[in-house]
C-alpha positions in Angstrom: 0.0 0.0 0.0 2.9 2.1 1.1 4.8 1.5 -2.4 1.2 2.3 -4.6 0.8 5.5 -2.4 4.2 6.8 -3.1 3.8 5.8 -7.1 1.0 7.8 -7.4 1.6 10.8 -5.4 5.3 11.3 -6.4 4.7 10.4 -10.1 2.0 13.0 -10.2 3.7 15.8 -9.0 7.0 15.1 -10.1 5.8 14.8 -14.0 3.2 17.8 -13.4 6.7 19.6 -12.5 9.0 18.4 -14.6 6.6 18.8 -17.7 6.1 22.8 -16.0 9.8 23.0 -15.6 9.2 24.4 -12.3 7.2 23.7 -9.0 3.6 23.6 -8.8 3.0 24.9 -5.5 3.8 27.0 -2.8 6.4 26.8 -0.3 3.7 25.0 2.4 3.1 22.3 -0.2 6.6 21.7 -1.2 7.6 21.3 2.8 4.6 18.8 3.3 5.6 17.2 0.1 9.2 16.7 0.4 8.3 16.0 3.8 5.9 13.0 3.2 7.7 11.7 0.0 10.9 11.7 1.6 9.5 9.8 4.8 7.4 6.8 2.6 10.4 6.6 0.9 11.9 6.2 4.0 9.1 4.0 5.1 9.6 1.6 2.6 13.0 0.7 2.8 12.5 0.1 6.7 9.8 -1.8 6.2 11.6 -4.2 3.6 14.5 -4.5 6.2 11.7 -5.5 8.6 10.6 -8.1 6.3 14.5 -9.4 6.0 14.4 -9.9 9.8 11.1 -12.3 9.6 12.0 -14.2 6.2 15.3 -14.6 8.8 12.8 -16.1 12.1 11.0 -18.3 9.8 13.7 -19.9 8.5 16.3 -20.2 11.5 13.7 -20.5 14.5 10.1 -21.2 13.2 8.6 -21.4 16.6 9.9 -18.3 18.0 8.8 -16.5 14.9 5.5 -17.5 15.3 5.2 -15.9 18.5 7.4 -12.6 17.4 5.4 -11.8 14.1 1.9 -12.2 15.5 -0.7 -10.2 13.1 -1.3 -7.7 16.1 2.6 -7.1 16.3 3.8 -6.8 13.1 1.3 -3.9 12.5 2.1 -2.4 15.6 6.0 -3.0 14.5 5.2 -1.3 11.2 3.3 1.8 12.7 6.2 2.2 15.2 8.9 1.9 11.6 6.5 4.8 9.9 6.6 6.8 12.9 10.6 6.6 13.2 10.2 7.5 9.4 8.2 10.3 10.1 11.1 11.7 12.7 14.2 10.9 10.7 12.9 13.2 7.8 11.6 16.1 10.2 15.0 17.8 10.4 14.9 19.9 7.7 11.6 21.5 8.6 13.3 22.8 11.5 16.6 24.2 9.7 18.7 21.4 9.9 18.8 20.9 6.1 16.3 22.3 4.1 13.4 21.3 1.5 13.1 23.3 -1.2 12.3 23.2 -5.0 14.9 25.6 -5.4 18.8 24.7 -5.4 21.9 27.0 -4.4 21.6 31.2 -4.4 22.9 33.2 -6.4 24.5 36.3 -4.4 24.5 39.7 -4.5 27.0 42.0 -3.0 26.1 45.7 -2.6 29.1 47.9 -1.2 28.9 51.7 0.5 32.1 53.8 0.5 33.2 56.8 1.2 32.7 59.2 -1.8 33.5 62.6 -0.4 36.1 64.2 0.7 34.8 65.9 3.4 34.5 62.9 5.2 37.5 61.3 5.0 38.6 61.9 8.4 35.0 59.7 8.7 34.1 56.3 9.2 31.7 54.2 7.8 30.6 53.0 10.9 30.2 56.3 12.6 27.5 57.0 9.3 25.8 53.7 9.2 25.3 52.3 12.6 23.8 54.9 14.6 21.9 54.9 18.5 17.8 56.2 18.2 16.3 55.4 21.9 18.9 53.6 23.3 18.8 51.0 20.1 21.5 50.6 17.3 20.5 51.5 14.3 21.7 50.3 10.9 21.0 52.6 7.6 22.3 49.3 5.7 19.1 47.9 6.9 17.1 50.5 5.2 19.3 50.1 2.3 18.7 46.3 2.2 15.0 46.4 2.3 14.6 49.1 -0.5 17.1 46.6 -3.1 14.6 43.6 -2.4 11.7 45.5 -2.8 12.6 46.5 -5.7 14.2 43.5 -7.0 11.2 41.6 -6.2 9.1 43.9 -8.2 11.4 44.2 -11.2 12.6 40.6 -11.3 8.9 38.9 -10.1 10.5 35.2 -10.9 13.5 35.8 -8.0 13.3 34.7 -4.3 15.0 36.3 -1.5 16.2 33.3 0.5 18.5 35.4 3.0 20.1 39.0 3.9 23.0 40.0 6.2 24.1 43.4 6.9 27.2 45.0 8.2 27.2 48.7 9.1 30.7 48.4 10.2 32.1 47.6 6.7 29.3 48.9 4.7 28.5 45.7 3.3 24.8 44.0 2.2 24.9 40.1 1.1 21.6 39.2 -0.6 21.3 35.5 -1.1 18.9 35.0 -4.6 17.4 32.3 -6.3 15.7 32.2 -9.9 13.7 30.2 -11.0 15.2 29.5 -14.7 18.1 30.6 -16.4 16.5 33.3 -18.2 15.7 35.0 -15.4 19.2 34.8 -13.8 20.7 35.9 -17.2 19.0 39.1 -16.8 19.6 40.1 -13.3 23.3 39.6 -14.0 23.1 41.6 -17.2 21.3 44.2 -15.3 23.9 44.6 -12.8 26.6 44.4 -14.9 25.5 47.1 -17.3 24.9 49.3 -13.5 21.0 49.0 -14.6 20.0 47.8 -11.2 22.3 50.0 -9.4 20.2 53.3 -11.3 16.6 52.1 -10.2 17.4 50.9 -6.8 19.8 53.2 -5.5 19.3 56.3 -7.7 18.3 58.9 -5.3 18.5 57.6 -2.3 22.3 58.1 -1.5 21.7 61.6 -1.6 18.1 61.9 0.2 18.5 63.5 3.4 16.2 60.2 5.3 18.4 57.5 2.7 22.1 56.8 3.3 23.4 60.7 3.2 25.6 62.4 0.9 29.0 61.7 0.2 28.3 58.1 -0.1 28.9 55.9 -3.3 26.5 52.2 -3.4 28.0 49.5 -6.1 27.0 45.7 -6.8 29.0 43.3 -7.3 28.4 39.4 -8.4 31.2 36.7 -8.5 31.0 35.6 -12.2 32.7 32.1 -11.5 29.8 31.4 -8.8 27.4 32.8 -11.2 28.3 30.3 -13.7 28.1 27.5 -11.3 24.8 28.4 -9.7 23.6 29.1 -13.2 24.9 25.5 -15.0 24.5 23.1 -12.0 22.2 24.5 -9.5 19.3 25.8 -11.6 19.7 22.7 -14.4 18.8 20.4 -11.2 15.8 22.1 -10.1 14.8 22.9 -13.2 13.0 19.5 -12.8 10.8 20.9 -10.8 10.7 18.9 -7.8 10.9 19.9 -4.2 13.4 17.6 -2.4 16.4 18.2 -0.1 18.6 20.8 -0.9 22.4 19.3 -0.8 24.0 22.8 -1.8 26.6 24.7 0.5 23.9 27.4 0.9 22.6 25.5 4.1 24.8 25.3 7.2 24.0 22.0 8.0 23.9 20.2 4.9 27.0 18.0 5.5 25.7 16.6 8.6 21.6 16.5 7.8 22.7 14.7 4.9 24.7 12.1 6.0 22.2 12.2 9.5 19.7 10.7 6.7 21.6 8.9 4.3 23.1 6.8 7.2 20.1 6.0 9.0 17.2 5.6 6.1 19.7 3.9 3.8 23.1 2.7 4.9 22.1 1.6 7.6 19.2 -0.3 6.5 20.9 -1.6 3.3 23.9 -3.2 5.8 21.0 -5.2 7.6 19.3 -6.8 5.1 22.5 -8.0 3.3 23.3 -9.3 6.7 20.2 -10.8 7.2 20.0 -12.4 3.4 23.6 -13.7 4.1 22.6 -15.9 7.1 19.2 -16.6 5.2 20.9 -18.6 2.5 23.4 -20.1 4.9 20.2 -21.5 6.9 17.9 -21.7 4.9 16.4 -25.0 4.2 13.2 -24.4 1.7 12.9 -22.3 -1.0 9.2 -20.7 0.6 7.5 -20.7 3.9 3.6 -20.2 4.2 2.6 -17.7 6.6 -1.6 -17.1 6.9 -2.1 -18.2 3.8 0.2 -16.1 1.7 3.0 -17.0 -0.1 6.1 -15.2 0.7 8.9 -16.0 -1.5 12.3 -15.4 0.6 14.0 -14.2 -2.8 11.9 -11.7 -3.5 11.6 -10.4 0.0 15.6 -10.1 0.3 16.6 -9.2 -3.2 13.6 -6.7 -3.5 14.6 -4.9 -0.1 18.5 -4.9 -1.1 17.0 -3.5 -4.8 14.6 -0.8 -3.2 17.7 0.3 -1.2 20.1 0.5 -4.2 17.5 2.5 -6.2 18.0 5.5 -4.0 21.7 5.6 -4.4 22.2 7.2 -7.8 19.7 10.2 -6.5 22.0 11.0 -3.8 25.3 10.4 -6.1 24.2 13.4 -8.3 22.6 15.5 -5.4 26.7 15.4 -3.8 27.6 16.2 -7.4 25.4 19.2 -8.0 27.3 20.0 -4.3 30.2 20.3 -5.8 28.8 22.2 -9.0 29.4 19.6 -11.3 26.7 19.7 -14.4 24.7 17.1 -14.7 22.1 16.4 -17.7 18.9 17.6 -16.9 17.1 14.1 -18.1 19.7 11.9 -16.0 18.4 14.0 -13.0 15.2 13.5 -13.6 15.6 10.0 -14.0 17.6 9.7 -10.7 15.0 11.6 -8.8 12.1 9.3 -10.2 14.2 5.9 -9.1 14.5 7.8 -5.8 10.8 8.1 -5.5 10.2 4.9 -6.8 12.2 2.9 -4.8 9.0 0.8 -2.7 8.0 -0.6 -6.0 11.3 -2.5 -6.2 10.0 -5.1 -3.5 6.8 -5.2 -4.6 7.1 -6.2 -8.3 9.3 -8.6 -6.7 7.0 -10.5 -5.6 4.3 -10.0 -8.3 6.8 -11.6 -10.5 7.6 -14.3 -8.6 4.0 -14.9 -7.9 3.1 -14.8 -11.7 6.0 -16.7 -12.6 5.3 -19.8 -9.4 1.7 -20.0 -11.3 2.8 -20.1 -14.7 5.3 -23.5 -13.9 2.5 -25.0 -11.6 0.0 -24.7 -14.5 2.9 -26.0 -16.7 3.7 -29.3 -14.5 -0.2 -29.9 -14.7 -0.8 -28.7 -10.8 -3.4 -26.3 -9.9 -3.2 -23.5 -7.7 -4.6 -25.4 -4.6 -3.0 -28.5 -5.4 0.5 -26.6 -5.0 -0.4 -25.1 -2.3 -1.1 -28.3 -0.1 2.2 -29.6 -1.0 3.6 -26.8 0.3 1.3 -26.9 3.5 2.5 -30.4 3.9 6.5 -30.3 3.5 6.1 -27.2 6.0 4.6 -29.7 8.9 7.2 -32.4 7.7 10.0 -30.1 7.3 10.9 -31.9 3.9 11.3 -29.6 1.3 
């Protein structure tokens, strides 16, 4: 049920986004989606290392796995893994990572210097950081809020993910993000051809409640990180999809990431190749029979290990887009679609072992109900 609700709900909005090149919502949906995704995803690969640990009691100690994986207790044991899910994704939505549809900023530097000579003997932080009522007061603050006003209302397709002001140095650092490479193209051109310096700052330096005269404003953007931002960062999200964001931009991302990675798939992934390992060294009949259903151990240990291996290329190119390496828009997509389709690994698993178990009993001239008394019966022998 798990792997059916994360096809259809990840598929959906992951082509609605990709084919719109952008996100489809707002900011709250793209937190609950990422959110939710990211934990049945999660989900999912628990739950497959859950089922390597009771393919392992029915074969090793039948008895004892009767009385472990009672119906009551392997529900409650699967609420308990969606509710660990649940908290081993939650980190982001509290700043320790972040979930965004947007990747990497693009920044902005705008410097204030001493233009006059009449106030050389100045500083600049005697000008901009001021007491009123016992408070200190920064003019760069006033400064700041004017540029993203105004950049929000001449750029409409840029977000203003951060700002930090200095009034010591005379220094404001706006953190941006477009949302195609159109839009980016322009701002830079803008500032580059002093554009955006004439219709935010033109005026103001001079205006007796702005900055003051005698004062010169200029912006500046690193071309180099410009190119990156532009060629890996926006190319990724250009897919549309809201999903962790694995660029330097976020304090934490080193440790969020490997927080996650570690404990919704390393870890995992080490335990059910453990557990497969002392399967087959134990294991004594190709299938055991639990209420009725037919649970084939190969499908139930390759499957998990499968579901588990599907998520690794999605995190391979997230640490490359890290590192502002370029990766082809259509080989992210497809990464990011594995990711989100890692729960149908196990479960086509065992629809093709299923089909394919009919298809030879049919063929050997057994039915269905014939086969499975056989099995009933080498199960209370223990003859395989």
């Amino acid at each position: 049920m798990t792997s059916l609700l994360c096809f259809f709900m990840n598929n959906t909005v992951l082509g609605l986004s990709a084919y719109k090149g952008s996100w489809v919502g707002g900011n709250v949906f793209c937190q609950l989606f990422a959110y939710f995704s990211n934990s049945l995803v999660s989900f999912a690969i628990l739950a497959a290392t859950l089922a390597t640990f009771e393919r392992r009691y029915a074969v090793i100690d039948p008895d004892k796995h009767l009385q472990v994986f009672t119906p009551i207790n392997t529900k409650l044991l699967l609420v308990g893994l969606y509710m660990l899910s649940v908290l081993l994704c939650a980190g982001p939505l509290y700043g320790w990572g972040e979930y965004s549809s947007f990747k990497g900023v693009m920044q902005i530097l705008i410097s204030v210097s001493l233009d006059d000579e009449s106030l050389q003997n100045s500083t600049l932080s005697s000008i901009l950081c001021q007491q009123r009522n016992g408070t200190q007061y920064s003019k760069l603050k006033d400064l700041s809020t004017r540029a993203i006003n105004t950049l929000l209302q001449e750029w409409p397709l840029t977000v203003i993910r951060s700002e930090i002001t200095n009034c010591m140095d005379g220094r404001v650092i706006l953190q941006i993000r477009a949302e195609n490479t159109q839009v980016a193209d322009r701002l830079l051109e803008d500032i580059s051809s002093n554009y955006f310096d004439d219709i935010v700052f033109k005026g103001y330096v001079n205006e007796s409640e702005g900055l003051g005269s005698g004062l010169s404003v200029e912006t500046f953007v690193n071309k180099d990180e410009f190119q990156a931002y532009r060629d890996a960062y926006i190319t990724f999200q250009s897919i549309g999809v809201c999903s962790l964001d694995f660029s330097p931009t976020n304090a934490y991302v080193i440790s969020s990431t490997v927080y996650i990675l570690c404990t919704t798939l390393i870890g995992p992934l080490v335990v059910m190749v453990i557990n497969s390992l002392v399967i087959l060294k134990r294991i004594k009949c190709p299938y055991h029979s639990l209420n009725g259903d037919v649970t084939y151990l190969k499908s139930v240990n390759i499957g998990g290990i499968v579901t588990a291996l599907s998520c690794v290329p999605y995190y391979m190119i997230n640490f490359m887009n890290m590192h502002s390496i370029v990766i082809n828009r259509t080989i992210n997509l497809i990464c990011t679609a594995m990711f989100y389709n890692a729960g149908l690994c196990i479960l086509l698993g065992f629809f093709i072992e299923y089909v394919s178990n009919v298809l030879k009993r049919r063929s050997r001239g057994h039915s269905l109900m014939e086969a499975t008394e056989l099995q009933s019966i080498g199960e209370s022998t223990g003859d395989c």
